[in-house]
BATOR-5916 format. One record per residue (C-alpha): residue number from 1; x, y, z; residue in one letter. Coordinates in Angstrom, 2 decimals. Layout:
# residues N
k | x | y | z | r
NUM | X | Y | Z | A
...
# end
This chain:
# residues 392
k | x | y | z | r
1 | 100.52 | -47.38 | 25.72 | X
2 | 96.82 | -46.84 | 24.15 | X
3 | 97.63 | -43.64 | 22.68 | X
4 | 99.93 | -40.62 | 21.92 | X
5 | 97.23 | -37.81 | 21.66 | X
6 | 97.35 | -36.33 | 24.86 | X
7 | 95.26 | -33.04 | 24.67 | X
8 | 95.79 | -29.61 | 26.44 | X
9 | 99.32 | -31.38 | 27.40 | X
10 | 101.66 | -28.06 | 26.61 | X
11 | 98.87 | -26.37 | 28.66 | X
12 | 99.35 | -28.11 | 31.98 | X
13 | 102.33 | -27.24 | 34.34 | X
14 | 105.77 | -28.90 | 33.83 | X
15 | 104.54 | -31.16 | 37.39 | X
16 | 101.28 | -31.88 | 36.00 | X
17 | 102.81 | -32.96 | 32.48 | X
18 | 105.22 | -35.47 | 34.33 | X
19 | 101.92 | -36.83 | 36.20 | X
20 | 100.18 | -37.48 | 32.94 | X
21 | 103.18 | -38.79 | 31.06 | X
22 | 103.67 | -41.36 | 34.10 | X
23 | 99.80 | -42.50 | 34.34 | X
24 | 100.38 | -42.78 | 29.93 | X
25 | 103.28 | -44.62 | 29.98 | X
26 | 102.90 | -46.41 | 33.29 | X
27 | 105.92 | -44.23 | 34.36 | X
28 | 107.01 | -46.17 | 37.76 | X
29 | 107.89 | -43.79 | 41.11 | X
30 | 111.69 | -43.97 | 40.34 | X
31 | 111.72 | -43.26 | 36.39 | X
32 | 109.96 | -40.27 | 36.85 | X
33 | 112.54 | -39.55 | 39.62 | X
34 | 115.26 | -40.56 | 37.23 | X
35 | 113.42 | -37.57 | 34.58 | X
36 | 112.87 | -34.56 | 37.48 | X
37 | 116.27 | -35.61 | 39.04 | X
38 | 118.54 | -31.79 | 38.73 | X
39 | 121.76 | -33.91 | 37.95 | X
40 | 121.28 | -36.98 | 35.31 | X
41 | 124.39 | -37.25 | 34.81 | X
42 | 126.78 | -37.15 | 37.83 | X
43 | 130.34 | -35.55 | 37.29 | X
44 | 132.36 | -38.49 | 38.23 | X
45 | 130.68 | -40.51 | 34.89 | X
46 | 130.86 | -37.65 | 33.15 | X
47 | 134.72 | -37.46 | 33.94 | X
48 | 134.96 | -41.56 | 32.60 | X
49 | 132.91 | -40.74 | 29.62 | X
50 | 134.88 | -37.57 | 28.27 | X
51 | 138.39 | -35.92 | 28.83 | X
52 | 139.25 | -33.42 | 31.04 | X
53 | 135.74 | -33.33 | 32.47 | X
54 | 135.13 | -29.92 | 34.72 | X
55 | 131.11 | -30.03 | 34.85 | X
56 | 128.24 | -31.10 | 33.18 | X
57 | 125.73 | -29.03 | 30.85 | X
58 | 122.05 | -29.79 | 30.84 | X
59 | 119.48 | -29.05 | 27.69 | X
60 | 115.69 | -29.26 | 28.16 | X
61 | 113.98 | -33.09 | 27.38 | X
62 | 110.90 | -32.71 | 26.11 | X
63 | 108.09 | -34.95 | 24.50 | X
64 | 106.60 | -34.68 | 21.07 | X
65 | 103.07 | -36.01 | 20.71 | X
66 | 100.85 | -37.71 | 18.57 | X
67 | 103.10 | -39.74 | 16.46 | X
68 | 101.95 | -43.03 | 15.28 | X
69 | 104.59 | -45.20 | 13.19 | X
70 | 103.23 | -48.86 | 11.48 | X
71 | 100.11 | -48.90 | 13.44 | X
72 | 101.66 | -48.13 | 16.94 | X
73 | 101.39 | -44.90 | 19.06 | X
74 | 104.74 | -43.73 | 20.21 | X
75 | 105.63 | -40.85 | 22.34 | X
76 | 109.18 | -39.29 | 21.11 | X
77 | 111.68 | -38.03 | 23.56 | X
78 | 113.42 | -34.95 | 22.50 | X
79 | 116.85 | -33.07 | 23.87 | X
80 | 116.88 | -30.15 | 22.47 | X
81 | 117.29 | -26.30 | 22.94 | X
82 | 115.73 | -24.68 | 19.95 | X
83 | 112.50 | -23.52 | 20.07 | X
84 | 109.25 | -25.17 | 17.87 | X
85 | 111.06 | -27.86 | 17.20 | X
86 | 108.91 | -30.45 | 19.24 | X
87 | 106.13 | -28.28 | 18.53 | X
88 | 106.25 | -28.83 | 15.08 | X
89 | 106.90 | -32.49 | 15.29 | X
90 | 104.16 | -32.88 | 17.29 | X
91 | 101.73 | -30.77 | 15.16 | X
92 | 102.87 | -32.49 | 12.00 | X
93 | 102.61 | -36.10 | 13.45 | X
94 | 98.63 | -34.72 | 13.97 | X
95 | 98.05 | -33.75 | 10.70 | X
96 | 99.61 | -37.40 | 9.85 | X
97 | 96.95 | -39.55 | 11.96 | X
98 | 94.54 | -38.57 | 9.39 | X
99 | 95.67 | -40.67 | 6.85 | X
100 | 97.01 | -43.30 | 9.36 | X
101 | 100.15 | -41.86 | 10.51 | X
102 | 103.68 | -42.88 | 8.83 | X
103 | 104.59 | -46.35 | 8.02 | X
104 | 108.38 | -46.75 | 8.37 | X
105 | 111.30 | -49.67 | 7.81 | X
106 | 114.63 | -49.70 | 8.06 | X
107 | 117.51 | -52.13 | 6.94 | X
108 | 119.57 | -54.64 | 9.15 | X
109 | 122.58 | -52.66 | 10.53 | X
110 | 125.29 | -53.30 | 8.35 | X
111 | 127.89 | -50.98 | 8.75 | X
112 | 130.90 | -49.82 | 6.19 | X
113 | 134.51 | -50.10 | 6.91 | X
114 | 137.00 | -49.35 | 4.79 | X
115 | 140.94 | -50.14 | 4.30 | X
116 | 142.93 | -48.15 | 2.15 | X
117 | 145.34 | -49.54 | 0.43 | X
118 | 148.45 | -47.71 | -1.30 | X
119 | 151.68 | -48.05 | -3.36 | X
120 | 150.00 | -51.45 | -4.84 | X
121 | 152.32 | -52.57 | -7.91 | X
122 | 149.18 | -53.92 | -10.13 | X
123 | 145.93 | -52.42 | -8.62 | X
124 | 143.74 | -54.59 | -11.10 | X
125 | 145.78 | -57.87 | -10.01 | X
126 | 145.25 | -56.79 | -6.49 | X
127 | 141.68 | -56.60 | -6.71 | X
128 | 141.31 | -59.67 | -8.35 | X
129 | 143.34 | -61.78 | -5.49 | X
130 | 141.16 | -59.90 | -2.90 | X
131 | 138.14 | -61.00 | -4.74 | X
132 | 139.22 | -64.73 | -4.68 | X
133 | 140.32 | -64.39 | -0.87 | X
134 | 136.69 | -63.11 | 0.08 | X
135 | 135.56 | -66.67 | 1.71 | X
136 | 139.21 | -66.28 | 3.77 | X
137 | 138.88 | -62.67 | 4.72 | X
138 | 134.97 | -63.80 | 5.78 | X
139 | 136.22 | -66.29 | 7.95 | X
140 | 138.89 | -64.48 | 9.41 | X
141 | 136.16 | -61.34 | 10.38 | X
142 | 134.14 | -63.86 | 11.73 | X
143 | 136.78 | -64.80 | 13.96 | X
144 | 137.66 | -61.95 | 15.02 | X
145 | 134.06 | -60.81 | 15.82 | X
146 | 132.45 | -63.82 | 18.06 | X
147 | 130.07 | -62.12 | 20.10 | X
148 | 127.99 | -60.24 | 17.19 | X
149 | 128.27 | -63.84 | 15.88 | X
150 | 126.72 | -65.19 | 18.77 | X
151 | 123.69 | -62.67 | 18.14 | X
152 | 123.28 | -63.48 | 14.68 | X
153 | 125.06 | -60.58 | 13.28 | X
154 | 128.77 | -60.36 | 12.19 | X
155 | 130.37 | -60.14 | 8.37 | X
156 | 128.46 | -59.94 | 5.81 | X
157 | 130.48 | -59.09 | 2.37 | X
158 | 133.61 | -58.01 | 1.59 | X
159 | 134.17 | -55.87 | -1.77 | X
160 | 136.47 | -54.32 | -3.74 | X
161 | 136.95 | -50.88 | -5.90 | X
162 | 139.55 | -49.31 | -7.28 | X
163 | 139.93 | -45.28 | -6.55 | X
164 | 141.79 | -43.12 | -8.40 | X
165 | 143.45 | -39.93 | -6.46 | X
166 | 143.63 | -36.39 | -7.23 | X
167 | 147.47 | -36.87 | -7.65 | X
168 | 146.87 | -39.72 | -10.22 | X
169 | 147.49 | -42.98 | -7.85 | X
170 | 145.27 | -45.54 | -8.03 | X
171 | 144.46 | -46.70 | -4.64 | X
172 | 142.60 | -50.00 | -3.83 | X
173 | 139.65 | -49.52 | -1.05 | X
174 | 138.50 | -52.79 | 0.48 | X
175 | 135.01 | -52.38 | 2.19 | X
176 | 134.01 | -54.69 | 4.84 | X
177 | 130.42 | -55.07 | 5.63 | X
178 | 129.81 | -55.91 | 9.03 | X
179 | 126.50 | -56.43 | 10.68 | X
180 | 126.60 | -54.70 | 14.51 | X
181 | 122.85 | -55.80 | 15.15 | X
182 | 121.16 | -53.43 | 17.67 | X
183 | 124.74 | -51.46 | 18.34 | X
184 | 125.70 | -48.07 | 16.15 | X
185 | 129.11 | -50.41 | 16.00 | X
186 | 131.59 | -47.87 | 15.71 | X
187 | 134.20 | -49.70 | 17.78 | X
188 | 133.59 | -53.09 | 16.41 | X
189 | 133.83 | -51.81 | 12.35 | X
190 | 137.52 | -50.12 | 13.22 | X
191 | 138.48 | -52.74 | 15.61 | X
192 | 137.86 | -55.17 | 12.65 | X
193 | 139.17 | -53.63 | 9.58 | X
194 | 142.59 | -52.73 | 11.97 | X
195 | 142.69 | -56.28 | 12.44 | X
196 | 142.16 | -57.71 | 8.85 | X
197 | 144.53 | -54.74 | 7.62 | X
198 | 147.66 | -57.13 | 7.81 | X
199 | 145.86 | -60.04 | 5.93 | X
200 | 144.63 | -57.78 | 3.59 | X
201 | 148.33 | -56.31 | 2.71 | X
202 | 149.78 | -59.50 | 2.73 | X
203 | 147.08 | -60.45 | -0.60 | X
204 | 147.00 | -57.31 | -2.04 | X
205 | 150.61 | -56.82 | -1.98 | X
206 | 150.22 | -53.05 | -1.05 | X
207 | 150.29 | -50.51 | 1.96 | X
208 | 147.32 | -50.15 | 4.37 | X
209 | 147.00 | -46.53 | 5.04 | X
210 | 143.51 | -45.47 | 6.54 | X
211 | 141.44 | -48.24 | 8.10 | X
212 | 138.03 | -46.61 | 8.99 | X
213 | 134.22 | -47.22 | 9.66 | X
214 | 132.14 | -45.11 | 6.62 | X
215 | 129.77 | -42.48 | 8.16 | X
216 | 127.70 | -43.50 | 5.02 | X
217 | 126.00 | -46.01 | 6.09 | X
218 | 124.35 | -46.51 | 2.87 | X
219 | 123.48 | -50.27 | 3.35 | X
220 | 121.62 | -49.45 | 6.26 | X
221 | 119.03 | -47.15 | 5.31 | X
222 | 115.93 | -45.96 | 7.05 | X
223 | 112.59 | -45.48 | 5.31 | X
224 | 109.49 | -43.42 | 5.80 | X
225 | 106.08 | -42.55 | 3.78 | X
226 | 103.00 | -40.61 | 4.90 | X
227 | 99.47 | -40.08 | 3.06 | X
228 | 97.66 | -37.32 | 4.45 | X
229 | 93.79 | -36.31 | 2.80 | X
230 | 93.69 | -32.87 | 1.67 | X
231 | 90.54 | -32.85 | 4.46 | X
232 | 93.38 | -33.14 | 7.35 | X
233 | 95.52 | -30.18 | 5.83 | X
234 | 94.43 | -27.08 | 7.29 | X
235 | 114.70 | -31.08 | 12.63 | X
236 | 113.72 | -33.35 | 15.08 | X
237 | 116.20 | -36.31 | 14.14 | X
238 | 119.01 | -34.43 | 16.01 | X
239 | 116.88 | -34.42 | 18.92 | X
240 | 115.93 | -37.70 | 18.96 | X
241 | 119.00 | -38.95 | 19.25 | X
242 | 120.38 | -37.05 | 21.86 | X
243 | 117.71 | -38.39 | 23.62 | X
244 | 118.70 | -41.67 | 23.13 | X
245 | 122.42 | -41.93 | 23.14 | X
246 | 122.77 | -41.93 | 19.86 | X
247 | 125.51 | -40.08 | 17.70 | X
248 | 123.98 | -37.24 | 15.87 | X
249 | 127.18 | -35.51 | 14.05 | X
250 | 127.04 | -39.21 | 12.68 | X
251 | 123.69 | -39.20 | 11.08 | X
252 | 123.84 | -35.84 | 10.06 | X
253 | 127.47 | -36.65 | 8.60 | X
254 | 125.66 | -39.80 | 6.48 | X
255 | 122.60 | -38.00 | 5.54 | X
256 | 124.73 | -35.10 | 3.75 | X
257 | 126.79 | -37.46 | 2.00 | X
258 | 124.16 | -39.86 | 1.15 | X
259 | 122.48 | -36.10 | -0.43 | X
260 | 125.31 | -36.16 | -2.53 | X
261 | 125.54 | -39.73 | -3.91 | X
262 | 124.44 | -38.55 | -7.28 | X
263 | 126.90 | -36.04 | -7.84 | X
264 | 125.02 | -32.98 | -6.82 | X
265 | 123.18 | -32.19 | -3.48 | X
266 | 119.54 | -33.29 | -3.50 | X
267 | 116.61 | -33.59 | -1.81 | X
268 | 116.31 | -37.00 | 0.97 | X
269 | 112.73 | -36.34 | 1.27 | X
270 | 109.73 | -36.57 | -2.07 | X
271 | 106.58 | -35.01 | -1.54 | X
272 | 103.69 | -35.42 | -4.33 | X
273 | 99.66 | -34.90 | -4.83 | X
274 | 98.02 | -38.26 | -5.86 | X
275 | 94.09 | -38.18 | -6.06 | X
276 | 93.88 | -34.97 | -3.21 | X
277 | 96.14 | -37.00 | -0.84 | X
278 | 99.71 | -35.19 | -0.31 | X
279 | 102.14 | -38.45 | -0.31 | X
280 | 105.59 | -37.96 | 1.12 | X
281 | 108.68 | -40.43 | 1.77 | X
282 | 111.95 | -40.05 | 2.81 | X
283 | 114.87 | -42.66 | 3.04 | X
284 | 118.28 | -41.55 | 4.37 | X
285 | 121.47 | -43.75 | 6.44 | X
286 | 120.55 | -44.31 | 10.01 | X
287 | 123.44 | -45.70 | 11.97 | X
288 | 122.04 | -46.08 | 15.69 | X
289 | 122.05 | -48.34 | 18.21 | X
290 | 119.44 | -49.03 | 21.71 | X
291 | 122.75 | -51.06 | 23.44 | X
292 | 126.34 | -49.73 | 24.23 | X
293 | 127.94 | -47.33 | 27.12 | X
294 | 126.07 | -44.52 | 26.38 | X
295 | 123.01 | -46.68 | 26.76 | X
296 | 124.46 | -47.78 | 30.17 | X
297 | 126.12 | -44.76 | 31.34 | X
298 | 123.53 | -41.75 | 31.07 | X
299 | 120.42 | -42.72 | 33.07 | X
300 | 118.33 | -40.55 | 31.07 | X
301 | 119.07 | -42.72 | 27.90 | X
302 | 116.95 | -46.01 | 29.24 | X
303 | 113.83 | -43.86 | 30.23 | X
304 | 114.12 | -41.93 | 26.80 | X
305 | 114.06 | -45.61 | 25.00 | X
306 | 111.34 | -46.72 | 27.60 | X
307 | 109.24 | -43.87 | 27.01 | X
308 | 109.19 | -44.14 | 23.40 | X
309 | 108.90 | -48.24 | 23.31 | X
310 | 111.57 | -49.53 | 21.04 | X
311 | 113.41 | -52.94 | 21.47 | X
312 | 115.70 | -52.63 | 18.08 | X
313 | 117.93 | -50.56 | 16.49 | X
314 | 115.90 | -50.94 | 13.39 | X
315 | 112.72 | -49.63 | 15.07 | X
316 | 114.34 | -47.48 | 16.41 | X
317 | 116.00 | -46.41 | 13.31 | X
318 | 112.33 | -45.93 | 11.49 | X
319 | 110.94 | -43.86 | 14.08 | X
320 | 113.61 | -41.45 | 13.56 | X
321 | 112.79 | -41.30 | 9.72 | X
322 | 109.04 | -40.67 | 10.61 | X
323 | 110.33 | -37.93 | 12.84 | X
324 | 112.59 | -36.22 | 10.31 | X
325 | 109.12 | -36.62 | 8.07 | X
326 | 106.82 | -35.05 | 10.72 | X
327 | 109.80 | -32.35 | 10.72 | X
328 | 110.12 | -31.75 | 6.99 | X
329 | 105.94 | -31.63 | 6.21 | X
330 | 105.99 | -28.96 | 9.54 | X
331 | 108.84 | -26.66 | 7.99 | X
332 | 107.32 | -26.78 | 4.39 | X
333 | 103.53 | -26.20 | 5.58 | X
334 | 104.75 | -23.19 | 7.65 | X
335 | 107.14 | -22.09 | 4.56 | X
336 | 103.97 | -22.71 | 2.00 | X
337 | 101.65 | -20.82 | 4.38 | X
338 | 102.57 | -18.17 | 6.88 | X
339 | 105.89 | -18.57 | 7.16 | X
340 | 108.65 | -20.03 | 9.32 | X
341 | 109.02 | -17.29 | 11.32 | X
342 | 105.38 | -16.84 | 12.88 | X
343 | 105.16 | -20.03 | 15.07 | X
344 | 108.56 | -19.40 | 16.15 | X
345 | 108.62 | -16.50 | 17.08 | X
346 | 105.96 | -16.99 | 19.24 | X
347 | 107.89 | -19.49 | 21.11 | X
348 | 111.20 | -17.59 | 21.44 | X
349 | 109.68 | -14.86 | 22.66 | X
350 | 109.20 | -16.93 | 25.87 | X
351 | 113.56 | -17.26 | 25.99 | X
352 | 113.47 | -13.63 | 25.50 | X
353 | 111.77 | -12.89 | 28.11 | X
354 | 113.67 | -14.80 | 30.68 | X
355 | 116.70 | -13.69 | 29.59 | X
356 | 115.38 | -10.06 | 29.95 | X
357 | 114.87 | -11.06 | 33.63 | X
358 | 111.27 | -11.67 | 33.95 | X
359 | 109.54 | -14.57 | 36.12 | X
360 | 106.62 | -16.58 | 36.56 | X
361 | 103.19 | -14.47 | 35.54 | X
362 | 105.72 | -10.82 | 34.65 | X
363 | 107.36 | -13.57 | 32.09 | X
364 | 104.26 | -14.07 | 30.52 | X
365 | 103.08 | -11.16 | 30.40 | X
366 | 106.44 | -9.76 | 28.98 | X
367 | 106.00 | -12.34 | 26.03 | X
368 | 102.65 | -10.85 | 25.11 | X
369 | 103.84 | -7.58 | 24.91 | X
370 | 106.66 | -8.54 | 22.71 | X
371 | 104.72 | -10.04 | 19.89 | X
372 | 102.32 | -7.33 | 20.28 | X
373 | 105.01 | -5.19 | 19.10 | X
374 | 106.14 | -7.63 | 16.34 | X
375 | 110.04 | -6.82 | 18.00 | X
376 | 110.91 | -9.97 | 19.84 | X
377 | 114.83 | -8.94 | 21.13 | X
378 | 116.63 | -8.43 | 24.07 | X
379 | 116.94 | -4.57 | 24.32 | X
380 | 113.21 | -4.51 | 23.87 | X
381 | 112.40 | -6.83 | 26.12 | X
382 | 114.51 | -5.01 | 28.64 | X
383 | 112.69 | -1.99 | 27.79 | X
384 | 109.13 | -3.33 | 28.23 | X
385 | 109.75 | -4.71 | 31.18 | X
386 | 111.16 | -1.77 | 32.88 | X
387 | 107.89 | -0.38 | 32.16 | X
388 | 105.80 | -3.25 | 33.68 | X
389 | 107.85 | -3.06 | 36.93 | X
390 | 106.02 | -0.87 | 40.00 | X
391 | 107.42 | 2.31 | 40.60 | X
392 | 108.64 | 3.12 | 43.72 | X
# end
């Protein structure tokens, strides 16, 4: 792809759009059939991938623009049904290419489980024999994992901490770090730490109670940093990884908790002026994955990857932080400036007025009309466009 500026692109018509993504990306005939196709996702593997499946529920996929990440141009596919979102992304990601656009990294994907262990007669003797049996418990992960082994991942570590409860047991927690490679690795991390479980009774000399992957995937972090020239300045994470199959409540469960590492809930992003150049960074857990069933199962999720270009879970892992960047600087330039409400506004009206009924040029024209009179709701809109319809 030469380039992620496309201009005039939420001008054209949702056909012409398609066109011009396709002649960017090199779209072929039966990708962009796969994106205009009314049902992705056909009931009988929606009924394999979820219980008790009646139906399926579709949310818009749109395209944020202008992002460039370490040098490359990357167009980001976004599920989503909030308004501005992309919007903002997109306009952020301009203001970025000024200074370069974002540089972004992210860690190898080790993942956290964790085996709780209770009722252990000497805790501190406990973790001491765990600590010796490290090399064992190693080998015996690596066993039990041969195909991430084959790939270069598998085990990494194996630690120990002692946890005190609220009802005054001390518990031992045994954390096992296992590398999943390009998959999220859900699966693999419990299927592992159920396995070890007995071992790890057996040296401890206690009772395994919850044997768990860690939503805070603190080892496997994902980095971004911007510098944007004062000259240039005049939640899009979630969407993301919709987009791609990727497991959002799990992100956003890591992210909050990885807020609160220090005790109190804090900031994941740092913004500061150096030398008229607004520098900002953020670094949070990003747990995702470009392999897997949802990978295989959704069609949409291949063409999302293919359209924005990744071939790793850790680039895909720093896009996302460059994204949740773009989305930050958007929110606090519109917060700092004419507030959040403006620009979105502006947007919803156009839900508004489709709910109210109106179509095609009358839904356009209805939208006008309701930011004209700064009252952008339903019983308004319903009221406006009574008026605009021909009396008979």
């Amino acid at each position: 792809m030469s380039t992620s500026r496309i201009p005039s692109f939420y001008q054209l018509s949702v056909e012409e759009r398609r066109r011009r993504l396709a002649e960017v990306l090199d779209l072929s005939a039966a990708e962009v059939e796969t994106l205009t196709a009314a049902d992705a996702l056909p009931l009988d593997v929606a009924d394999i991938m979820i219980e008790n499946a009646v139906g399926t529920f579709a949310l818009p996929f749109g395209v944020a623009l202008n992002f460039q990440v370490n040098g490359r141009d990357h167009v980001i596919p976004m599920v989503v049904e909030e308004p501005s979102v992309v919007a903002a992304a997109s306009y952020a990601a301009l203001i970025a290419r000024a200074g370069g656009g974002f540089v972004a990294e992210a860690d190898p994907g080790a993942m956290i489980g964790q085996i709780q262990l209770v009722k252990v007669p000497d805790p501190g003797a406990a973790v001491e024999r765990l600590g010796a049996a490290r090399a064992r418990l190693l080998a015996a992960a690596e066993e039990a994992t041969p195909g991430l082994c084959r790939r270069g991942a598998g085990p990494r570590d194996v630690e120990v901490r002692l946890v005190r409860s609220p009802r005054g047991e001390t518990m031992v927690v045994v954390h096992v770090l296992l590398d999943t490679g390009d998959a999220m690795g859900a699966n693999a991390v419990n299927s592992l730490v159920e396995t070890l479980s007995p071992m790890v009774e057996e040296i401890a000399g206690g009772t395994a109670c919850l044997r768990i992957l860690s939503n805070l995937a603190d080892r496997r972090l994902a980095r971004a940093a911007v510098r944007i020239p004062f000259s240039a300045l005049d939640r899009g994470i979630d969407a993301l990884a919709v987009a791609t199959g990727n497991d959002w409540r799990a992100i956003e469960a890591g992210a909050h908790a990885y807020a609160c590492r220090d005790g109190a809930y804090g900031s994941l992003s740092r913004w500061a002026i150096e030398n008229r150049v607004l520098v900002g960074s953020l670094e949070l857990p990003m747990a995702v994955s470009t392999v897997g069933p949802m990978v295989q199962s959704h069609p949409r999720v291949p063409l999302a990857l293919r359209i924005l270009g990744v071939s790793s879970a850790r680039e895909l892992a720093g896009i996302m932080a460059a994204v949740g960047l773009a989305s930050n600087l958007a929110a606090m330039r519109a917060l700092a400036t004419e507030g959040i409400q403006k620009g979105h506004m502006a947007l919803h009206a156009r839900g508004v007025s489709h709910a109210a009924g109106a179509r095609g040029e009358e839904a356009e024209e209805l939208r006008r009309r309701l930011l004209a009179a700064g009252e952008v709701k339903i019983d308004r809109a319903r009221e406006l466009l009574r008026a605009l319809e021909p009396r008979s």
